[in-house]
Every structure is written in structure tokens, then in C-alpha cells.
C-alpha positions in Angstrom: 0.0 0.0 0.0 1.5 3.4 -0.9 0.7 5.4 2.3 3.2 3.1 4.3 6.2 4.9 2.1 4.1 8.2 2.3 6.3 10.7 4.2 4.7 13.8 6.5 1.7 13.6 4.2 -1.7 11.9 4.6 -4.0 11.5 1.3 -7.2 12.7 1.6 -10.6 11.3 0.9 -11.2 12.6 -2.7 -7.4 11.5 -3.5 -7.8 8.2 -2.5 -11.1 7.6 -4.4 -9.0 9.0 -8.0 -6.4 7.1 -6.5 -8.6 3.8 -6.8 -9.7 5.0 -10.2 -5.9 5.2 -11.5 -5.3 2.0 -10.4 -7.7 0.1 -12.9 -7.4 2.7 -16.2 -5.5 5.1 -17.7 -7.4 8.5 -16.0 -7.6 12.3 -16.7 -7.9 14.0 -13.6 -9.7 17.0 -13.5 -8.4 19.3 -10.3 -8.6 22.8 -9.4 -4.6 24.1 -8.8 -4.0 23.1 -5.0 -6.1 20.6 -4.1 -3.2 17.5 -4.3 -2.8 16.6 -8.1 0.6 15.5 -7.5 0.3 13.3 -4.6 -2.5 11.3 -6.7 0.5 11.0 -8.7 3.1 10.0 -6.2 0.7 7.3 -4.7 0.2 5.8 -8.2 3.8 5.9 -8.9 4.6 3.8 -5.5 1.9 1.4 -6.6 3.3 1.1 -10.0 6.7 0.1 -9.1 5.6 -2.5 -6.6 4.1 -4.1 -9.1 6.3 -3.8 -11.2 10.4 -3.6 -9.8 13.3 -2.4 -11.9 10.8 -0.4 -14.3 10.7 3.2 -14.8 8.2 6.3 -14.1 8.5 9.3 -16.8 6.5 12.3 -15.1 6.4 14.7 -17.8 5.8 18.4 -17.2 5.5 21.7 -19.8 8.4 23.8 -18.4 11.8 22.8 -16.5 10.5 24.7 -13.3 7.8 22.4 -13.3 9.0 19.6 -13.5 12.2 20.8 -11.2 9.0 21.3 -8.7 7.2 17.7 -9.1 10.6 16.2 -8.3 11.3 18.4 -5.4 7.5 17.3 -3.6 8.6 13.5 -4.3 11.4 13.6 -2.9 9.9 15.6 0.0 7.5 12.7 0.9 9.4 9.4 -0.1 11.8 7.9 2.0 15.6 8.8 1.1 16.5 5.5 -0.5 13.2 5.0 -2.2 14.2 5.7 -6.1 17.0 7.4 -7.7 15.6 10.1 -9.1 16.7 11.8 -12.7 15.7 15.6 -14.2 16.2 15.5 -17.7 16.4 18.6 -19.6 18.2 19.8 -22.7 21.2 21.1 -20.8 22.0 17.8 -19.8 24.0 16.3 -23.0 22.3 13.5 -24.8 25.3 10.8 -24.0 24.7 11.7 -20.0 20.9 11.3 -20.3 21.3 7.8 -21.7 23.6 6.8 -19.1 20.9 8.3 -16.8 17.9 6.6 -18.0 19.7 3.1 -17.4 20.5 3.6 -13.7 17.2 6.1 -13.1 13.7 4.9 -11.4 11.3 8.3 -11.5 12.4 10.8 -14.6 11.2 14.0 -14.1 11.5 16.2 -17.9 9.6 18.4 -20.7 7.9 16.7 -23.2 10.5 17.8 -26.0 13.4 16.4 -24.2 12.3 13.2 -24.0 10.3 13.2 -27.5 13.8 14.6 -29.3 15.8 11.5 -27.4 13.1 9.1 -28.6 13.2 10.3 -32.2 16.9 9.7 -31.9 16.8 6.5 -30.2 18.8 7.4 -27.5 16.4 4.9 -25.4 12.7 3.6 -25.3 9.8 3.6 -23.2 9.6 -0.4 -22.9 10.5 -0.6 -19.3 8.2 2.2 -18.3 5.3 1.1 -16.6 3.9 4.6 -15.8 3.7 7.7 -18.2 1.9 11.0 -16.3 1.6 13.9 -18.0 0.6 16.7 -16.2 -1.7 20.1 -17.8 -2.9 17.5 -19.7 -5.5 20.3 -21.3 -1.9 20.5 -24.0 -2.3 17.2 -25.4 -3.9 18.9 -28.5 -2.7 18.4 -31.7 1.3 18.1 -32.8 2.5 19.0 -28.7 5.0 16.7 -28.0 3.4 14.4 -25.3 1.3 13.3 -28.0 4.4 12.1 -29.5 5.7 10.6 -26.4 1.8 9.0 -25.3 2.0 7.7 -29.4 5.5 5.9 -28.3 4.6 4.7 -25.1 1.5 3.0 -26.5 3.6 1.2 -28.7 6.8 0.2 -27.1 5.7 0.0 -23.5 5.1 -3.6 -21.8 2.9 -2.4 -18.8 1.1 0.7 -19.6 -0.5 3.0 -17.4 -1.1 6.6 -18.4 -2.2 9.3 -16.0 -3.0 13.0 -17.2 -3.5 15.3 -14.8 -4.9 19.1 -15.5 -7.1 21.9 -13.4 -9.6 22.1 -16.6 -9.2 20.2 -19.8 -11.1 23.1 -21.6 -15.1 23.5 -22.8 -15.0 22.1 -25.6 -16.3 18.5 -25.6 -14.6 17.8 -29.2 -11.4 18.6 -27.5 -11.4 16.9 -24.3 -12.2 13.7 -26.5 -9.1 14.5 -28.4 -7.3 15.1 -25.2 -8.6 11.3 -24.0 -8.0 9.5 -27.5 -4.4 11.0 -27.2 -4.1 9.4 -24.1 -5.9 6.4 -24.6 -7.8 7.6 -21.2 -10.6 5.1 -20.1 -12.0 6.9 -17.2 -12.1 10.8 -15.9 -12.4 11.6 -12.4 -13.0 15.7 -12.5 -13.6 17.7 -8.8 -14.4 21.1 -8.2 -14.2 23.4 -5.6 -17.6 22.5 -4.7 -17.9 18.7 -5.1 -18.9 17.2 -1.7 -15.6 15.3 -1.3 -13.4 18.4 -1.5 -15.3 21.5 0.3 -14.8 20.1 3.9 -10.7 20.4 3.0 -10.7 24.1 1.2 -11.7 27.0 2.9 -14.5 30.1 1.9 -13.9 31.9 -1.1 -15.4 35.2 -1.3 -16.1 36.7 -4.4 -16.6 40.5 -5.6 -16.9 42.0 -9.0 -16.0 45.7 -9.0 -17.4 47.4 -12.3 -16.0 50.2 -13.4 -18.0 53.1 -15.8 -15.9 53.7 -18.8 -15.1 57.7 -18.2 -16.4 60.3 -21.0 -12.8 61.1 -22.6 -12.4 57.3 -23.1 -15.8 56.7 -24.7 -15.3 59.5 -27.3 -12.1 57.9 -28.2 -13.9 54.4 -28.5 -16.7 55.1 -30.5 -13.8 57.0 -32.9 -12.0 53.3 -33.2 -15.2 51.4 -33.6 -15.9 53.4 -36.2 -12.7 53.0 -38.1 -13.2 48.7 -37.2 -16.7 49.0 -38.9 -15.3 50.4 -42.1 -12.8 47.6 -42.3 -15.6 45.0 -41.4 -17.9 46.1 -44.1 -14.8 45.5 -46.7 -14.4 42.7 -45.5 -17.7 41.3 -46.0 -18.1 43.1 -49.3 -15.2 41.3 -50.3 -17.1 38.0 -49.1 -14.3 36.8 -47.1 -15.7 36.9 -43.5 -19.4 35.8 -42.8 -18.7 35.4 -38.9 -17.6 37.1 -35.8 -15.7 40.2 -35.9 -14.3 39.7 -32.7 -10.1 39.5 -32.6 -10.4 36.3 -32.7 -12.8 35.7 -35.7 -10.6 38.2 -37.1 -7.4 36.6 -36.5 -8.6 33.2 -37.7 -9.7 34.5 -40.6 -6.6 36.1 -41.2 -4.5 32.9 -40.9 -7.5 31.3 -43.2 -6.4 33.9 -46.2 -2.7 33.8 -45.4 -2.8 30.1 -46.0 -4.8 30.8 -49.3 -2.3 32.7 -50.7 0.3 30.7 -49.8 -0.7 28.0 -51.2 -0.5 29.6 -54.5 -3.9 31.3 -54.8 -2.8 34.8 -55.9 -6.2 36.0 -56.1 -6.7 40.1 -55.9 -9.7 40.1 -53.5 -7.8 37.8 -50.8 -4.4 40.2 -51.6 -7.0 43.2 -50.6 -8.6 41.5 -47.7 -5.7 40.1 -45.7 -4.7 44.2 -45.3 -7.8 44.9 -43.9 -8.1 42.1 -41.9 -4.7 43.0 -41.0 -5.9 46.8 -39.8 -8.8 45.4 -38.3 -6.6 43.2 -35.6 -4.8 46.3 -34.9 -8.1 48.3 -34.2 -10.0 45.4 -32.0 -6.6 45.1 -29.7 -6.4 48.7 -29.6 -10.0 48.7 -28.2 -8.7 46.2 -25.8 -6.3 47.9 -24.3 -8.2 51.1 -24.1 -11.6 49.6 -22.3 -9.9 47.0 -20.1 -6.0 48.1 -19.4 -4.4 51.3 -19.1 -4.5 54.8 -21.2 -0.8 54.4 -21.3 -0.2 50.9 -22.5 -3.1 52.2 -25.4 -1.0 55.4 -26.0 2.1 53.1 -26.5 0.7 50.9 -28.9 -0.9 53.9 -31.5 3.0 55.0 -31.3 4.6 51.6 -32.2 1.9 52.0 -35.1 2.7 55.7 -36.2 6.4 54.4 -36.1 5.2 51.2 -38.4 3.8 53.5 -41.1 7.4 56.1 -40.9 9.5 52.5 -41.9 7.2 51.7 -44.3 6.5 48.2 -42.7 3.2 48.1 -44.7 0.8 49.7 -46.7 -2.3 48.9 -44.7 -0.5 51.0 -42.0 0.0 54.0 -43.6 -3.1 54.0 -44.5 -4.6 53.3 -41.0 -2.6 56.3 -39.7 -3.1 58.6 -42.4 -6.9 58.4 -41.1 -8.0 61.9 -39.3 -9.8 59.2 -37.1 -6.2 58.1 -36.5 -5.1 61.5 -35.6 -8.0 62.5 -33.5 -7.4 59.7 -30.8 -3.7 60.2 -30.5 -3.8 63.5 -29.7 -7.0 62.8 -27.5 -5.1 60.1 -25.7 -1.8 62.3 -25.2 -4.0 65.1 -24.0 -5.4 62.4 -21.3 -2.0 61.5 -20.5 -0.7 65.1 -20.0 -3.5 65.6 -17.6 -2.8 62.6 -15.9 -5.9 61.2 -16.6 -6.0 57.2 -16.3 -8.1 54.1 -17.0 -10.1 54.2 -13.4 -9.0 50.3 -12.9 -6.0 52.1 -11.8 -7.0 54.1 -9.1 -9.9 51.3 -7.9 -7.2 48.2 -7.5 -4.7 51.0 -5.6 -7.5 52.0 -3.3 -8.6 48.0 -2.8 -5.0 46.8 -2.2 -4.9 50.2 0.5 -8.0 49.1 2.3 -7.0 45.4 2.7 -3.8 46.1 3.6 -5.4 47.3 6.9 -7.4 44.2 7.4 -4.2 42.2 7.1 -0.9 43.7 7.5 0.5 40.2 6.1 -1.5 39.9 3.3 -0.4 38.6 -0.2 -1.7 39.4 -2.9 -1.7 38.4 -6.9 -3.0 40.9 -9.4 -3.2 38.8 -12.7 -3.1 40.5 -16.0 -3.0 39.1 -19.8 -0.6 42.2 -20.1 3.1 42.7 -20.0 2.9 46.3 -20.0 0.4 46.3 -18.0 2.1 44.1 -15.3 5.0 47.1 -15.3 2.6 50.1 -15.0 0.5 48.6 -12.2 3.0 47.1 -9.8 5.2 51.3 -10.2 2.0 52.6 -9.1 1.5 49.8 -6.4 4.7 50.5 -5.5 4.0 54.2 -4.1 1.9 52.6 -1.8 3.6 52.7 1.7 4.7 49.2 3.2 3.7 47.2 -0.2 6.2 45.8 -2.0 5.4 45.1 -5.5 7.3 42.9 -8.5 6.2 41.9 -12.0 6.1 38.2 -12.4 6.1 37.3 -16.4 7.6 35.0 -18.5 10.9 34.9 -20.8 10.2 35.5 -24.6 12.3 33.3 -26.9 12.2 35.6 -29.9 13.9 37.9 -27.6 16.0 38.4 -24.6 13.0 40.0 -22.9 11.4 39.1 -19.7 12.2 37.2 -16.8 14.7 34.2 -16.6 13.7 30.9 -14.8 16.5 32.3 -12.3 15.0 35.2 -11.4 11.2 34.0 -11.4 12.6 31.7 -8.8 14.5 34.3 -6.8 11.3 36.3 -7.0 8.7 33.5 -5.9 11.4 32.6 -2.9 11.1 36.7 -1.9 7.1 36.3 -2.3 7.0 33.3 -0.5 9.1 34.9 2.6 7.4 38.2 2.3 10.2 40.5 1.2 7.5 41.0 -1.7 3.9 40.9 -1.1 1.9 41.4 -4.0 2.6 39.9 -7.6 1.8 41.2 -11.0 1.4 38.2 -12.9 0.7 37.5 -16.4 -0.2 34.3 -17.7 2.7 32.3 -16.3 1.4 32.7 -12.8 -2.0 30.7 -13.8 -0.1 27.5 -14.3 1.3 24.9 -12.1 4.1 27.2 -10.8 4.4 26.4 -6.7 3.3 30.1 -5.9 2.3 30.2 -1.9 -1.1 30.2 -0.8 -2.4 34.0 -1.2 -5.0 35.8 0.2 -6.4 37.6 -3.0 -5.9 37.0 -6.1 -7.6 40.1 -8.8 -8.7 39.9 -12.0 -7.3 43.0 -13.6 -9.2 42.4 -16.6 -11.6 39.5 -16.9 -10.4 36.4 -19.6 -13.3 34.2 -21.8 -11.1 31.2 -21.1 -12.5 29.0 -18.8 -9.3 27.3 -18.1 -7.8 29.7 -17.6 -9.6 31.5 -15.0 -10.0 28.1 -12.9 -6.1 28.1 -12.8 -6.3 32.1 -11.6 -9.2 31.3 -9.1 -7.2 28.2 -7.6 -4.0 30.5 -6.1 -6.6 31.4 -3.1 -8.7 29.7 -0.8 -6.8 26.7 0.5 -5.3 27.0 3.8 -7.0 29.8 4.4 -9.9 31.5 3.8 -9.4 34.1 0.2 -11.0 36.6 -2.1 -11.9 36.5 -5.8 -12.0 40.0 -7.3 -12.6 40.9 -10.9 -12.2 44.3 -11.9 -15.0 45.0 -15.0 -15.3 47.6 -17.2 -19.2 48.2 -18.1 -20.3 47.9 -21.5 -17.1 46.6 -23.1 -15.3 43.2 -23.1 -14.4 42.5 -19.8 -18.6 41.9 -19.7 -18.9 39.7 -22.0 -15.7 37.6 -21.2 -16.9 37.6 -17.6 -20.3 35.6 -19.3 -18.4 33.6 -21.8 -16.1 32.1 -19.2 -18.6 31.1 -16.7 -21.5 29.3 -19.6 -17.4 28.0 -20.4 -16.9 26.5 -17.3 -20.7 24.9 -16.9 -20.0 23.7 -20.6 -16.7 22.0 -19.6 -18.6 20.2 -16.9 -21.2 18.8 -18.7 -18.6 17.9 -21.6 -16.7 15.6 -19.0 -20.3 14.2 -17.5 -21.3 13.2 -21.0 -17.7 11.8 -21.7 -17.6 9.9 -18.3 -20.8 8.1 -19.5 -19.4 7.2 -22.7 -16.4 6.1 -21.2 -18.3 4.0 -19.0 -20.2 2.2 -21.6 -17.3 1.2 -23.8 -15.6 -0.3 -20.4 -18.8 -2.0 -19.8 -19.4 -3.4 -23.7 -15.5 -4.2 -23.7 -16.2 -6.7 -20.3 -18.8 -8.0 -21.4 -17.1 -9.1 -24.4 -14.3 -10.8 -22.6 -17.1 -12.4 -20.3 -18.8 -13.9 -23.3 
């Protein structure tokens, strides 16, 4: 039985019920961040190699930090001489990892490493007799642990695949692709509010603070929306979109022409319409950034495009620029600026991180935002505030030298974790996986459509102790209606999983009674 290795940790009662699950098929577990993914793991990897000694575990995560972390908590509660224990990452030369792989028990590594070593038969997966793959929601399409799940499948003598992930998605076509990548037979999905797990997390309040869209900023909105609709209309003269001109209609259909023409069809109407498409992207994120971020991160962007159109970088641009619409809410928004007039989200998050900060002198706090500019403007103004210390918490870029190192994310989680820093400005790489402390708030600066997404934000709060939700909202703009879409997401993605379950079910229950006949 695995708890008898178990060290300083006790599973709890939801964990042991997946746990049972994992034991008979390969299982997607479905887990809010922080409520034990990785000890489900750990117990099934004991179990594993009792059954079967002298065979390997491969735990695969998306970055080296993550999978450094997943290799720190086993060795944190298995006994000393237990396994030996191998991280595998592409600093470690190919010759040393296949020496490695013969003497290691549990490899801890990214999905590339290990796929790239396969492809060059540096070693296979035949002695493995437990693959987990953890933010499983990734197994879409040509990611690597598809490649390594394919290989396992074939080469492996005793399969067992475990996925682990804190929401697979809404989309019920993609979850089945997620569990036909994995050759998952059964999915055990909690939530914050499923009877087994509320008696271990604690209350989560939640508050939406919405925000009127000032005057000034409305003047300047209506002025881009009526640039977007020109572009729109040519667009569907040109009878090239028929749906959504949201960004990301727009964006699709841009990479729907693009492919067009690279395939060889030169037509002139598709050679028209990927410019306007083009101008039309440019407009709907500059209508982003002016409902939902900052006036200055707006102002930034128009100026990255005036300096576009002076180096000629396309004609669409010019044009775009040329506009007097153009003109008019440039020197509108530098107007704002000079007055020191902001986007009110500013000034309401200051005075909320002021007020609980005398509630709670130790409070920690993560302000999430899909923003890297953003991230930088709010934690200098957080900064003024006396006794909070703010830092911006993003990732590295790999087109550029830009961002944060996995070094110095570390040093800065460490700093958060002792309180030498005590709130976080955090853009996407905060949502997932990363062992960020428990927190006492976590803010929306913006609200996201993605319901996995705002799961993985939700779950840094509430589980030692008790935590707040807030969601900053802009009325009448986006942030509304990704606030909606997110949660009829998140109702969708549970019904998805309910309906899979029951398929599942019945091909596990056709497939017995076959070998019973």
C-alpha cells in the first residue's frame, strides 16, 4: 500500500477515491490548482513500481521549473533511498541522459526532451510502466506528449497513463481528443464545490468591481469602432468573413487567407482583404487595451503603429494612420495623459489593495493580468503605496532576450514566499502549475473568456486559508462579456466531462462484457 512509504503527508478522501480509479485505467484528472494533483501521482507511482520492480516512471511536465517542482515534492514525501531520481532537460548532453535513464527509477522532464531522445533513439519507453503527464489540457494536436503517449503505447510492456490538469477546456470535441491522445478510459473531475473536496478548502469570497468607462475614453472608443466598422464592411463586401468580428474571428480569418495565398492562390480580393483584416486586428486590440488596461499601454501601442507606417512596414498601416480618425485619438489620448488622466481600474485596485492592507498587515496578494505592460505600470503605481512591495512576475520570450529568466522567477517566488514581496503582477505564467504560496487575494485585472484559464487564476486562493476573488470589470465593453463567456465556459466544460464519463463507461462495460462472453 502506498501510504506506508508516504512521508509527513496523509492523502485525503477525494485522493484516494481518483487514486482507486488510477489503479484500474488510464485516467484524466480534472483538479482545481492546490487541491493534491501531484500526490494522486506519487501514490500511483509507488503502486506502479511495486508491481512492477526495476521499471521506470516518466512524469512529464510543460516547463523545467515544473518539472524541477514535481521532483522536489517526491522527494519531499518518499523515504531517502526510495528511487533514484533523474531531471532530464536539454542542458544535460544527450550521452549523460542515456547513461541516466539506465540507472534512473522516476524521470522527471519536458515533453520535447524526452520526444527529441526518442526520435533519436537514445532509449525507449519499454520498461516504463507509468507515463503521467501533467496540464494535460496541452495534449492537442502536434504538442510533443502526444508524441511521447503515441510511443509509449507502442513500445511500453505495462502501460499506465495518467493525465493530470485543473480544466481540460469547454470544448467536448477537445477533451475527446485530449482522452483519445491518451488512450484515457475513465475521468475523475472535482471542483471546488464537489462534496468530497469542500470540507478540505476554505470560503472563497467573491466581488466584481465594475467600473464606468469615463467620457474622454468613450469619445475615443466610439472613434476606433468606427474606423473597425469600415474595415468589417470590406471585409464582408469582399465576401471573405461571414462570422464574428471579434479578434479572434478576425485573427482566424486572417490565418485562413494567409494560408490561401500561400498556397498559391494569388487572387486580388484575398491580396485586398488580408490588409484589412490586418488593420482590423490592430483596431480590436487597440480597443482592448483602451476599455480593459491602461490609457498608457493604449497610448504606447498607436505609437509603435505611427512608427510602423514612418518605416514603411506596410501599406495597410500607412493608410490606418493617415486616417484623421487616426489622428483625432492620438492626440486625444496624449491630452489624457498630460492631464494625468488614467483608465479608473488604476486608481480602484490602488484603493482596494490600500483598504486590505489594513485588514491584514501580512497579506499577499496576486493581481493577474494578460498584459506585459500592463504588469509594469500597475506594480510602479502599487509601489508608491507605503509598506507594499510590488514585483512583475512574467515570462521569458524566446524571440527575444526580454522578460524574466527561470532564475530570477525563482528568486522572486522565494522573496514572495518569505514576504520581502507581497503582491505579484502576474501575467499568464502565474496561472499554471508554478508552486506560488497560498495567497490571500488574487484580482482579476481584466476578466479572460477562457474557462481554463480562470480556474487556474481562481485556484492561487482559498486553501489554507480563507481568500478573495476579485474581478475588476469595465461596463459595456469586453471584460462583460468575457466575464459571461467564461462562466456558460466553465458549466459547458462540466457537462462535456459528464457526458464523456458516460461514454467512457459504456465502452468499459461493452468491452467486459465481451471478454465475459
Amino acid at each position: 500500500m502506498p501510504k506506508k512509504f508516504l512521508k509527513n503527508i496523509e492523502p485525503r478522501e477525494y485522493q484516494q477515491k481518483i487514486y482507486d480509479t488510477c489503479l484500474r485505467n488510464n485516467c484524466l484528472v480534472v483538479l482545481p490548482t492546490g487541491l493534491g494533483k501531484t500526490l494522486i501521482a506519487l501514490m500511483l507511482t509507488i503502486k506502479r513500481m511495486e508491481e512492477f520492480p526495476g521499471e521506470k516512471v516518466v512524469f512529464l511536465a510543460p516547463t523545467k521549473p515544473l518539472a524541477e517542482q514535481h521532483l522536489t515534492s517526491f522527494k519531499k514525501h518518499l523515504p531517502e533511498l526510495f528511487a533514484d531520481f533523474q531531471l532530464f532537460t536539454g542542458k544535460v548532453k544527450a550521452e549523460e541522459r542515456k547513461k541516466n535513464w539506465k540507472t534512473s527509477d522516476i524521470i522527471f522532464s519536458t515533453p520535447q526532451c524526452i520526444a527529441n531522445d526518442l526520435k533519436n533513439r537514445i532509449y525507449d519507453l519499454e520498461e516504463v510502466c507509468l507515463l503521467i503527464e501533467d496540464e494535460a489540457h496541452r495534449c492537442l494536436k502536434n504538442y510533443d506528449y502526444n508524441y511521447v503517449a503515441q510511443q509509449y503505447q507502442k513500445q511500453s510492456k505495462h502501460q499506465r497513463i495518467l493525465g493530470l490538469t485543473a480544466s481540460p477546456g469547454s470544448e467536448k470535441s477537445k477533451i475527446k481528443e485530449i482522452c483519445k491522445n491518451l488512450s484515457i478510459r475513465e475521468v475523475e473531475l472535482r471542483t471546488r464545490d464537489s462534496i468530497d473536496v469542500k470540507q478540505y478548502l476554505q470560503e472563497l469570497e467573491f466581488k466584481r468591481v465594475n467600473i464606468e468607462l469615463p467620457k474622454e475614453f468613450e469619445e475615443i472608443q466610439y472613434t476606433l469602432k468606427k474606423i473597425l466598422n469600415k474595415y468589417i464592411e470590406e471585409l464582408r463586401l469582399r465576401k471573405v468573413l461571414f462570422g464574428p468580428s471579434s479578434k479572434t474571428g478576425l485573427i482566424a480569418l486572417q490565418k485562413k487567407i494567409m494560408g490561401s495565398l500561400a498556397r498559391g492562390n494569388r487572387n486580388f480580393n484575398y491580396m485586398l482583404g488580408v490588409s484589412a483584416c490586418a488593420q482590423a486586428i490592430k483596431i480590436q486590440h487597440a480597443l482592448e487595451l483602451l476599455e480593459t488596461q491602461t490609457l498608457s499601454s493604449f497610448n504606447k501601442y498607436l505609437k509603435n503603429l505611427l512608427n510602423q507606417a514612418k518605416n514603411r512596414q506596410s501599406k495597410g498601416v500607412v493608410k490606418l494612420v493617415a486616417k484623421p480618425e487616426f489622428n483625432f485619438i492620438y492626440s486625444k489620448s496624449n491630452e489624457l495623459l498630460i492631464k494625468n488622466i488614467e483608465h479608473p481600474k488604476l486608481e480602484e485596485l490602488e484603493k482596494i489593495i490600500k483598504q486590505e492592507k489594513l485588514k491584514n498587515d501580512k497579506l499577499k496578494i496576486i493581481v493577474f493580468t494578460q498584459f506585459r505592460d500592463t504588469a509594469t505600470i500597475i506594480s510602479k503605481k502599487l509601489n508608491k503605496i507605503k509598506e507594499i512591495n510590488s514585483k512583475i512576475f512574467i515570462g521569458q520570450t524566446k524571440k527575444a532576450d526580454i522578460g524574466l529568466s527561470q532564475k530570477e522567477q525563482k528568486k522572486i517566488l522565494d522573496e514572495f514566499r518569505l514576504g520581502k514581496i507581497n503582491v505579484l503582477c502576474a501575467t499568464s505564467i502565474g496561472e499554471e502549475g508554478l508552486d506560488i504560496p497560498e495567497v490571500s487575494i488574487v484580482i482579476f485585472y481584466e476578466a479572460i473568456p477562457s474557462a481554463i484559464r480562470t480556474i487556474q487564476r481562481a485556484g492561487r486562493t482559498a486553501r489554507l486559508k480563507k481568500g478573495k476573488l476579485i474581478m475588476l470589470i469595465t461596463k459595456k465593453t469586453r471584460d462583460e462579456n468575457f466575464f459571461y463567456v467564461s462562466k456558460i465556459r466553465e458549466k459547458k466544460m462540466h457537462s462535456a466531462i459528464d457526458s464523456i464519463k458516460k461514454e467512457l463507461s459504456n465502452e468499459n462495460n461493452l468491452e467486459h462484457q465481451e471478454k465475459l462472453r
